[in-house]
The first five atom37 places (N, CA, C, CB, O) and aatype in JSON, in Angstrom:
{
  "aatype": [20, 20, 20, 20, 20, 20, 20, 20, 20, 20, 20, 20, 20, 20, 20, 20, 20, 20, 20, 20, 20, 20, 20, 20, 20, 20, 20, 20, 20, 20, 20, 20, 20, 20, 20, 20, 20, 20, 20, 20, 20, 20, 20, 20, 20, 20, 20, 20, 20, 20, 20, 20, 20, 20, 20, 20, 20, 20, 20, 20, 20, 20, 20, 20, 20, 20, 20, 20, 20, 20, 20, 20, 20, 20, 20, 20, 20, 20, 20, 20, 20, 20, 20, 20, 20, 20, 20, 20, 20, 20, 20, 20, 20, 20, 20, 20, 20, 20, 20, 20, 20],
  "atom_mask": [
    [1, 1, 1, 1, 1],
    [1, 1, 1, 1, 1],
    [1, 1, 1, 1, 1],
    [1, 1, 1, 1, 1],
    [1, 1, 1, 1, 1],
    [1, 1, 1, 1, 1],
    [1, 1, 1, 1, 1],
    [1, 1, 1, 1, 1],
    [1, 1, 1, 1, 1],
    [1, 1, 1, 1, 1],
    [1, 1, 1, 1, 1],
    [1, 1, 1, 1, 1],
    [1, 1, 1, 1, 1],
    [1, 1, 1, 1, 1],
    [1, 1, 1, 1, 1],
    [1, 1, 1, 1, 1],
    [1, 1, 1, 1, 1],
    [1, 1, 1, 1, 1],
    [1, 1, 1, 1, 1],
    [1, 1, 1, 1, 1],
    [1, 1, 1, 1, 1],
    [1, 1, 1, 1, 1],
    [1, 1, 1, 1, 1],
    [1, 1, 1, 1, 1],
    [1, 1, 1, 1, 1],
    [1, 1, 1, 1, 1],
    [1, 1, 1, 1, 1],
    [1, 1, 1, 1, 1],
    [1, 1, 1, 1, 1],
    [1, 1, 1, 1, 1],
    [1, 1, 1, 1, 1],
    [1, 1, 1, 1, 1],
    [1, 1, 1, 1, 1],
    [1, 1, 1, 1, 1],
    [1, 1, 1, 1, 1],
    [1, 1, 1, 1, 1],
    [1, 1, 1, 1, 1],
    [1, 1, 1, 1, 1],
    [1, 1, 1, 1, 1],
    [1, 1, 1, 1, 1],
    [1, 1, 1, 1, 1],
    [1, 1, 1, 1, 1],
    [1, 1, 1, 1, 1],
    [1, 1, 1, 1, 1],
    [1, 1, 1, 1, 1],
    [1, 1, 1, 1, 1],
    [1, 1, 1, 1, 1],
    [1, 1, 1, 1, 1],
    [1, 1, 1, 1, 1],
    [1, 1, 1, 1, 1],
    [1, 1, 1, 1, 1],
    [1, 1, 1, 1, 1],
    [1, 1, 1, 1, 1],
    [1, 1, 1, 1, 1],
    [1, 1, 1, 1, 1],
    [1, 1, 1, 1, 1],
    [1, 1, 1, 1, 1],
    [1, 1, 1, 1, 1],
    [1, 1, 1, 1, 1],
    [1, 1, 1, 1, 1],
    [1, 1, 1, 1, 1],
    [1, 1, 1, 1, 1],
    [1, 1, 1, 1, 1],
    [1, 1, 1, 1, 1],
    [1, 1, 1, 1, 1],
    [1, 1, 1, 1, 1],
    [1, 1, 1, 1, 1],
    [1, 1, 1, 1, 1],
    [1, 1, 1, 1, 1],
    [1, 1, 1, 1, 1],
    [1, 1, 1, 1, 1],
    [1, 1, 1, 1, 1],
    [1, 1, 1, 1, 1],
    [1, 1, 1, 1, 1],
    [1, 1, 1, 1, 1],
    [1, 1, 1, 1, 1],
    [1, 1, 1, 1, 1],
    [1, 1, 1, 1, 1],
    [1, 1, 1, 1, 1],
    [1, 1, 1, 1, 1],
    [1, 1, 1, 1, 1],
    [1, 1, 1, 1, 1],
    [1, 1, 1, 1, 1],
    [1, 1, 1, 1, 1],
    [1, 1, 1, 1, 1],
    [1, 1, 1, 1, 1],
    [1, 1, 1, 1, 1],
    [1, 1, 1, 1, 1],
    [1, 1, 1, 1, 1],
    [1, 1, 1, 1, 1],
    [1, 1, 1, 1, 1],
    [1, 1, 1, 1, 1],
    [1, 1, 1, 1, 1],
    [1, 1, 1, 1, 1],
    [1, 1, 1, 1, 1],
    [1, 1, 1, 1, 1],
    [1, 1, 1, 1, 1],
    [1, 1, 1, 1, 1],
    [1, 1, 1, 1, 1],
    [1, 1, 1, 1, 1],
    [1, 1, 1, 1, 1]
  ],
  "atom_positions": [
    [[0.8, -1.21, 0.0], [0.0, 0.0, 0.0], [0.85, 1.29, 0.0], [-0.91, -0.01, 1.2], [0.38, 2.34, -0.43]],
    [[2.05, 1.2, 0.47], [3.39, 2.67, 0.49], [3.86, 3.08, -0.74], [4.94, 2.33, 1.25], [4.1, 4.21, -1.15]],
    [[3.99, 1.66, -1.45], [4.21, 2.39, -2.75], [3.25, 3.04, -3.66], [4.74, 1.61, -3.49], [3.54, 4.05, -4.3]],
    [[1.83, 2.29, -3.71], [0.66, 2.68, -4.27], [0.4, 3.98, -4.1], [-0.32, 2.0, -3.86], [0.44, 4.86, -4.96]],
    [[0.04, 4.12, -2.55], [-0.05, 5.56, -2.1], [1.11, 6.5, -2.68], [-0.02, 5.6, -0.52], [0.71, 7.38, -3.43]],
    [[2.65, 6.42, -2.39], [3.73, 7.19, -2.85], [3.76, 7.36, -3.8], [4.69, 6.95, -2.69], [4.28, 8.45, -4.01]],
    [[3.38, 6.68, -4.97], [3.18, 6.95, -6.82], [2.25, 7.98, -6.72], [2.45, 5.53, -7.94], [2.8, 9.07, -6.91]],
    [[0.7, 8.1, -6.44], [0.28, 8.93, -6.33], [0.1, 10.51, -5.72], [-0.05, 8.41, -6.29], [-0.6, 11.39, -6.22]],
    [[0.89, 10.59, -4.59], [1.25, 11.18, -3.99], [1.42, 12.69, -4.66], [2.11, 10.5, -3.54], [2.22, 13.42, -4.08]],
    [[0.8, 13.17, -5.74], [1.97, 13.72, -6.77], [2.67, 15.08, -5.76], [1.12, 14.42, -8.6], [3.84, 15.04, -6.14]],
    [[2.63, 15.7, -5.19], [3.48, 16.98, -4.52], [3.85, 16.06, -2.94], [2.22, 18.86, -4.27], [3.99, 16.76, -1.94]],
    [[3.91, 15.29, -2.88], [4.95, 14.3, -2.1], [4.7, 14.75, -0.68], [6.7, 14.48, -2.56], [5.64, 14.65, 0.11]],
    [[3.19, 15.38, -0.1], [3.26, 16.22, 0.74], [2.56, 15.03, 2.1], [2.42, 17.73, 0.19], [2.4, 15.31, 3.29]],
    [[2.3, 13.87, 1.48], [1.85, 12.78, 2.56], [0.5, 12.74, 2.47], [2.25, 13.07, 4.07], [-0.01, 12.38, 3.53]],
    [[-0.28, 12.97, 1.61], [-1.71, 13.0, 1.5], [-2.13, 13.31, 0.15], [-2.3, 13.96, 2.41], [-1.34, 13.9, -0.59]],
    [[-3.32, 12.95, -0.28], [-4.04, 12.95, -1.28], [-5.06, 14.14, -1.3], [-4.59, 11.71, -1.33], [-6.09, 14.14, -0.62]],
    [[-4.79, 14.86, -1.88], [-5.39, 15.99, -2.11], [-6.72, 16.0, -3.72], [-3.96, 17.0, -2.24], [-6.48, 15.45, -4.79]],
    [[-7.62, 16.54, -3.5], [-8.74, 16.63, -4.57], [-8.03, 16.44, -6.26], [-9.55, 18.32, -4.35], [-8.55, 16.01, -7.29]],
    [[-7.22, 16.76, -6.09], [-6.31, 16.94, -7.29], [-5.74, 15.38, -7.68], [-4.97, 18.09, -6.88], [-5.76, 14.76, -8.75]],
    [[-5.38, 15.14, -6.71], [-4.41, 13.72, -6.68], [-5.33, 12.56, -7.12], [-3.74, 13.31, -5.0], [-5.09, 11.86, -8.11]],
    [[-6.87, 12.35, -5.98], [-7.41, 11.88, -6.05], [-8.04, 12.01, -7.7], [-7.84, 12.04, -4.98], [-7.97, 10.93, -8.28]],
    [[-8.36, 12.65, -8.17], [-8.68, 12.48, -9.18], [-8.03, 12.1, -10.6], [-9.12, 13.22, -9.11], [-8.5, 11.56, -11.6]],
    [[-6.76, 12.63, -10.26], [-5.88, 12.15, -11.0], [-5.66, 10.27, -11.0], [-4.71, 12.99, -10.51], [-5.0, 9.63, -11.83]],
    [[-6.31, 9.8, -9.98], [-5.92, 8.44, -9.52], [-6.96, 7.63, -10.43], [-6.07, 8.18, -7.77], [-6.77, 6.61, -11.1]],
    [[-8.28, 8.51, -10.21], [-8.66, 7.59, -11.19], [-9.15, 8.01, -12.72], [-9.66, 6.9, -10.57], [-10.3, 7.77, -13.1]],
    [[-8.29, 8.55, -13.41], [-8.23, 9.19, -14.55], [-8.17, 8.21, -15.59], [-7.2, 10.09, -14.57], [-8.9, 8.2, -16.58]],
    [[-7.07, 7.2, -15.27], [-6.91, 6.16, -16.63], [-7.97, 4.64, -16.34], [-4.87, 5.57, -16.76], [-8.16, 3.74, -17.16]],
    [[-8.59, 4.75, -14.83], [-9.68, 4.1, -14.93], [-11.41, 4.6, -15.76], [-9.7, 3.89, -13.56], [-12.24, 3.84, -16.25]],
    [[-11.44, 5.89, -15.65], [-12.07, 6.16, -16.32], [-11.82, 6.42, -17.91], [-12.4, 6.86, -15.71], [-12.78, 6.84, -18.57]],
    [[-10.9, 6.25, -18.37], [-10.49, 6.08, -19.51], [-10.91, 5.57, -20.44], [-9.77, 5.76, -19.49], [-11.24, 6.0, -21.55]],
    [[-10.91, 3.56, -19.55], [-11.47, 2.69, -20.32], [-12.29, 2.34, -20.25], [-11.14, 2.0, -20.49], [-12.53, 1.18, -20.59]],
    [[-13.31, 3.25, -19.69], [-14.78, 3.28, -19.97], [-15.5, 4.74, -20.9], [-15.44, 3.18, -18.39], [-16.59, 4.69, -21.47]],
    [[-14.97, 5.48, -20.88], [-15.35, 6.61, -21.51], [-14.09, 6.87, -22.7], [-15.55, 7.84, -20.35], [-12.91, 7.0, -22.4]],
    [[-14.63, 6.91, -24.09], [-14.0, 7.26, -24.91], [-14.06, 9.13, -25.57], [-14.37, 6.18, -25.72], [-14.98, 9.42, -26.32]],
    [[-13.15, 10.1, -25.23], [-13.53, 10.95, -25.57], [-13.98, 10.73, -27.34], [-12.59, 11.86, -25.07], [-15.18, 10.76, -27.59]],
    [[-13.31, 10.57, -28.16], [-13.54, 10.57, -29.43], [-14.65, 9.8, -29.83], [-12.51, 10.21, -30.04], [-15.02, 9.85, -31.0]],
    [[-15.44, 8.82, -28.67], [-16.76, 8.24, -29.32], [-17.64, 8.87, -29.08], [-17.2, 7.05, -29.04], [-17.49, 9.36, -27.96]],
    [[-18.75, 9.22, -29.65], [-19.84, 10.0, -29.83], [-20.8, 9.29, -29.2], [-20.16, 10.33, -31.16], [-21.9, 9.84, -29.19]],
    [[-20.72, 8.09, -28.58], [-21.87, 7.56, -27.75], [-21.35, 8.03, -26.43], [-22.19, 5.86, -27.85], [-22.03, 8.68, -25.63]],
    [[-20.0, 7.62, -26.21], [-19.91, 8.08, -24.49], [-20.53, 9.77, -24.27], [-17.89, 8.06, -23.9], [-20.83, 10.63, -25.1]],
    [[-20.56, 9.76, -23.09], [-21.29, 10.99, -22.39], [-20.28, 11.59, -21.64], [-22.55, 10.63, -21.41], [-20.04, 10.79, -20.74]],
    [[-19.59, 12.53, -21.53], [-18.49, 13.17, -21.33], [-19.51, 13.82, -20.28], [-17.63, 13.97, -22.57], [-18.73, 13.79, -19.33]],
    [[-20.22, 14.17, -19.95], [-20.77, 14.44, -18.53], [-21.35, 13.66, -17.54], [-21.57, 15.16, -18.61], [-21.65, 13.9, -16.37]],
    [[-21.44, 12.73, -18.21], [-21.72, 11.05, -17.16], [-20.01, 11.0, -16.93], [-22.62, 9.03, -18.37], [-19.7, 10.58, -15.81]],
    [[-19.21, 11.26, -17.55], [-17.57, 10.56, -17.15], [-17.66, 11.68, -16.02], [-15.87, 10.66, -18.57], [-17.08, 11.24, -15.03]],
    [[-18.08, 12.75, -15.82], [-17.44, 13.61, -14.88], [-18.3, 13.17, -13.92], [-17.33, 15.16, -15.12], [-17.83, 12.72, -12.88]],
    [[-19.82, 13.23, -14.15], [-20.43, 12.8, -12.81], [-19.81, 11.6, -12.37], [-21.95, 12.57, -12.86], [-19.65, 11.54, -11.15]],
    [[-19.43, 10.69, -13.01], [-18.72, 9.34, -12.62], [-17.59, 9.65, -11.54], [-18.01, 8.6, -13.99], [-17.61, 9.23, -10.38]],
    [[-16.53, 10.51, -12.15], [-15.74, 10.95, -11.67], [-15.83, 11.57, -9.75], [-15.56, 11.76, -12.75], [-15.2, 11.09, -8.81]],
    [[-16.72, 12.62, -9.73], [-17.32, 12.71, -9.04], [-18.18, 11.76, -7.82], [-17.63, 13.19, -9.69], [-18.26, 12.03, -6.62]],
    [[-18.56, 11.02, -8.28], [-19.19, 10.01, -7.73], [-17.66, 8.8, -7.08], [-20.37, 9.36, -9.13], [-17.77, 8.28, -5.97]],
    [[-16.87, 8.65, -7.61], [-15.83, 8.19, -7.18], [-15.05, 8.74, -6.28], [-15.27, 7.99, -7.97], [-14.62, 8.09, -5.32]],
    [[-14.81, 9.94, -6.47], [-13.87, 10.68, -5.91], [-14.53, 11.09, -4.38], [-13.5, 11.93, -6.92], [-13.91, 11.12, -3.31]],
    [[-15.92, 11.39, -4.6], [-16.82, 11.52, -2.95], [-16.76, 10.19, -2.09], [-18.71, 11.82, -3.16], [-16.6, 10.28, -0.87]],
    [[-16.92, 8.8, -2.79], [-16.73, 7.58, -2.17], [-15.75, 7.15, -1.57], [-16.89, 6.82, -2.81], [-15.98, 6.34, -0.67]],
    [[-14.17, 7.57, -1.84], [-13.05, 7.83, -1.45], [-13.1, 8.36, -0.65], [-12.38, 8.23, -2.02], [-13.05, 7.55, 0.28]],
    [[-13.2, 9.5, -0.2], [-12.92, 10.9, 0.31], [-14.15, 10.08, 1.82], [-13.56, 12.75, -1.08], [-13.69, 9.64, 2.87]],
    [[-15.68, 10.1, 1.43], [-16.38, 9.36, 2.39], [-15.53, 8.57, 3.38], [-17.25, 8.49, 1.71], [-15.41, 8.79, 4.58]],
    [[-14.93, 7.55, 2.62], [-14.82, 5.92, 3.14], [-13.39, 6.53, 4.14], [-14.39, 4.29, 1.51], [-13.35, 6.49, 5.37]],
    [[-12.65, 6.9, 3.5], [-10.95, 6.93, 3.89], [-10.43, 8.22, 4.66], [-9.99, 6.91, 2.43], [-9.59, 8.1, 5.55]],
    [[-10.92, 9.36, 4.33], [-10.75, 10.4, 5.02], [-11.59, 10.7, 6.2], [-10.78, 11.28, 4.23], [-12.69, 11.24, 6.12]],
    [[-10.92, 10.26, 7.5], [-11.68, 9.82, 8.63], [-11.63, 11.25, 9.42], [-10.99, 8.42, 9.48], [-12.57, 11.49, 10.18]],
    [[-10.69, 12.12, 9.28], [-10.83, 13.4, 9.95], [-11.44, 14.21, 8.98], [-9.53, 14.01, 10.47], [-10.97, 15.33, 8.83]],
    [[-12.25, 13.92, 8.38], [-12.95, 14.93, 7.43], [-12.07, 16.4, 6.86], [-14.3, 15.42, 8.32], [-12.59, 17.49, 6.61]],
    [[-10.82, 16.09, 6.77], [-10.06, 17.5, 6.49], [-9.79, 17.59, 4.81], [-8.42, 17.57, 7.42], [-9.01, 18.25, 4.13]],
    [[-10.83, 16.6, 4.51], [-10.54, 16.59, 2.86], [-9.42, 16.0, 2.15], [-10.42, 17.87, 2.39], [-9.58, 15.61, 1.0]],
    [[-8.69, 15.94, 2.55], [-7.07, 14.68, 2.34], [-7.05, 13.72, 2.51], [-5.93, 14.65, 3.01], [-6.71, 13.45, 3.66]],
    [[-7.25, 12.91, 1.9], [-6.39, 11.25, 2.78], [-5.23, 11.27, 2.61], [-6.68, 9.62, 2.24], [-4.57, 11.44, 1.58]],
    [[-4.88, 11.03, 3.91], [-3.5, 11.45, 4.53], [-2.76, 9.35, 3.91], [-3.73, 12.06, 7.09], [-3.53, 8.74, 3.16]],
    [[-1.65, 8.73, 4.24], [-1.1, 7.85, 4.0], [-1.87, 6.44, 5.04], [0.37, 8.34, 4.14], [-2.37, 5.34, 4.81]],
    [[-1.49, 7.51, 6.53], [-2.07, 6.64, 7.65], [-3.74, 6.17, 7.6], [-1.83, 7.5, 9.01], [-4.18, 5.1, 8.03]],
    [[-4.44, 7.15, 7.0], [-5.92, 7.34, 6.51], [-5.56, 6.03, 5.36], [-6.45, 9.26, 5.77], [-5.59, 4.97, 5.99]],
    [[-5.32, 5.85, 4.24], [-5.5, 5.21, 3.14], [-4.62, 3.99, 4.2], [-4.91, 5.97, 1.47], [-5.25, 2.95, 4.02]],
    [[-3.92, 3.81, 4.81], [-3.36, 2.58, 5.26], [-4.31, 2.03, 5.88], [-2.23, 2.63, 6.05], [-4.56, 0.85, 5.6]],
    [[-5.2, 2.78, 7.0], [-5.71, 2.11, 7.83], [-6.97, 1.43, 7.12], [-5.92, 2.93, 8.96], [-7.53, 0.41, 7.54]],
    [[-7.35, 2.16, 5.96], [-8.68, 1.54, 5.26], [-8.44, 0.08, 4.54], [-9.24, 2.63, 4.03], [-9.35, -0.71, 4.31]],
    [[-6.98, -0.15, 4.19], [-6.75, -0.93, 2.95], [-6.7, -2.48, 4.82], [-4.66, -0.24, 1.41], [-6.53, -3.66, 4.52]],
    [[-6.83, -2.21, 5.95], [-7.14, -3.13, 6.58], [-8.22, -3.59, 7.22], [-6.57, -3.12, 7.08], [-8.26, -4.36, 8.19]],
    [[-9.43, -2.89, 6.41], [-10.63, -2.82, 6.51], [-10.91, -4.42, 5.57], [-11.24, -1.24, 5.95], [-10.24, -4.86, 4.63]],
    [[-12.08, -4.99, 6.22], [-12.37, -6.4, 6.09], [-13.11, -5.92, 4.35], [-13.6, -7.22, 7.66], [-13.04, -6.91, 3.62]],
    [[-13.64, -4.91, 3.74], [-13.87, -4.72, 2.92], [-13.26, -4.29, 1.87], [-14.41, -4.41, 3.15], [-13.71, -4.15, 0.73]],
    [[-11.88, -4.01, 2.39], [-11.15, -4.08, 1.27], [-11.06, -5.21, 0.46], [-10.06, -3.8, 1.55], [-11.49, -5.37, -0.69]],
    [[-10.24, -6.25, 1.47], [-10.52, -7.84, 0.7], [-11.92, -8.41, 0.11], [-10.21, -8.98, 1.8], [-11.84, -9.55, -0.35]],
    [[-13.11, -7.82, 0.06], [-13.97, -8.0, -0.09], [-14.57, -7.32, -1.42], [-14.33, -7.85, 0.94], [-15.67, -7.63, -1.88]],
    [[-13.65, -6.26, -2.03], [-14.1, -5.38, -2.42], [-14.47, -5.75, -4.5], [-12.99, -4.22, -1.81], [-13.72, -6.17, -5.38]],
    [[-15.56, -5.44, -4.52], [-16.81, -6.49, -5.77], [-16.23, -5.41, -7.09], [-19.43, -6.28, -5.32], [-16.59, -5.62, -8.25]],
    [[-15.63, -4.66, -6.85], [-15.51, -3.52, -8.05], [-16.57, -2.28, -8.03], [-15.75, -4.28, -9.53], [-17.38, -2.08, -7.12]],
    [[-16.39, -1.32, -9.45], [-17.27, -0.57, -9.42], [-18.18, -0.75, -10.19], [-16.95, 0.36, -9.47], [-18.01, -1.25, -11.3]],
    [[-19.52, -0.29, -9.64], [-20.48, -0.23, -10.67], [-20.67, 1.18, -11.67], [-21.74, -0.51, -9.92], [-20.88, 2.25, -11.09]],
    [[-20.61, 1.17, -12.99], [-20.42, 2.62, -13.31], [-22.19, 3.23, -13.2], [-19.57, 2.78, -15.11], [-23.16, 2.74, -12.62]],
    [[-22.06, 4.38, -13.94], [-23.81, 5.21, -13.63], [-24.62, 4.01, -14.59], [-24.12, 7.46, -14.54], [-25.59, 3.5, -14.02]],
    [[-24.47, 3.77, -15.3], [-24.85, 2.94, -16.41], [-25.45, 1.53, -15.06], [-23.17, 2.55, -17.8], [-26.57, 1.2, -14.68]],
    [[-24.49, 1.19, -14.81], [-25.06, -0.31, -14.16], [-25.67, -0.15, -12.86], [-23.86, -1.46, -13.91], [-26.09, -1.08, -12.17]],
    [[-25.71, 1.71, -12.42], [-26.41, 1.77, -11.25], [-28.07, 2.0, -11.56], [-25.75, 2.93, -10.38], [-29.1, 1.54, -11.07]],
    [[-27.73, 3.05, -12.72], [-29.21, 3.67, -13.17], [-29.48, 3.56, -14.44], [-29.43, 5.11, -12.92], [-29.11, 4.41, -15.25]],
    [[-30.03, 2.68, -14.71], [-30.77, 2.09, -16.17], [-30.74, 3.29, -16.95], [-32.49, 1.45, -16.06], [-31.16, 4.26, -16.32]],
    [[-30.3, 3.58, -18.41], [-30.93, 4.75, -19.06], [-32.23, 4.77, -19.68], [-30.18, 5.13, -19.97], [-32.61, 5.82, -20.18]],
    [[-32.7, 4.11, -19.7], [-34.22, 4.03, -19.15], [-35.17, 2.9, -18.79], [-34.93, 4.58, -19.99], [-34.9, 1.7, -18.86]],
    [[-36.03, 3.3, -18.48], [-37.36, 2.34, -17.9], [-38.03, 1.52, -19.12], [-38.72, 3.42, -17.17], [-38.23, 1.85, -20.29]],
    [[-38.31, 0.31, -18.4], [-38.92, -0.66, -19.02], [-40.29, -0.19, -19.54], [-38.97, -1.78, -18.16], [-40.78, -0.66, -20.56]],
    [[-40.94, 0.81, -18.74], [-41.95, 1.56, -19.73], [-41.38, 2.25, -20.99], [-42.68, 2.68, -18.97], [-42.14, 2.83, -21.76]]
  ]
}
């Protein structure tokens, strides 16, 4: 988890900042959103984005100071749900784009 966290780290300041975090999951959203395809929704990628980046920030940043600090992201990755953890569902597999009506 030291190195994971330390790659990301980008200004090396011991915490994950709004910036960082999002940067983290940039090339995961990647390969789900194609800018150059005309079906993806480049504002579903951001709400996505969004929606990720609050779930993080929720789960791991336990002093609510907006950072996950190293000790913050360490102590989560020994959470029984980490090992547990099913993947993401994107907006698509949470909320149907539309109704069976």
């Amino acid at each position: 988890p030291k190195t994971f966290f330390m790659m990301h780290d980008i200004n090396g300041d011991g915490a994950w900042d709004i910036g960082e975090i999002e940067a983290l999951f940039q090339a995961e959203l990647d390969k789900v959103y194609d800018e150059g395809n005309d079906e993806d929704d480049m504002i579903e990628r951001e709400e996505e984005m969004n929606r990720m980046r609050e779930h993080l920030v929720t789960e791991v940043d336990t002093n609510k100071d907006g950072l996950v600090s190293f000790e913050e992201y360490f102590e989560s990755t020994k959470q029984k749900s980490w090992e547990e953890d099913k993947g993401w569902d994107t907006l698509d597999q949470v909320t149907p784009a539309y109704s069976a009506d």
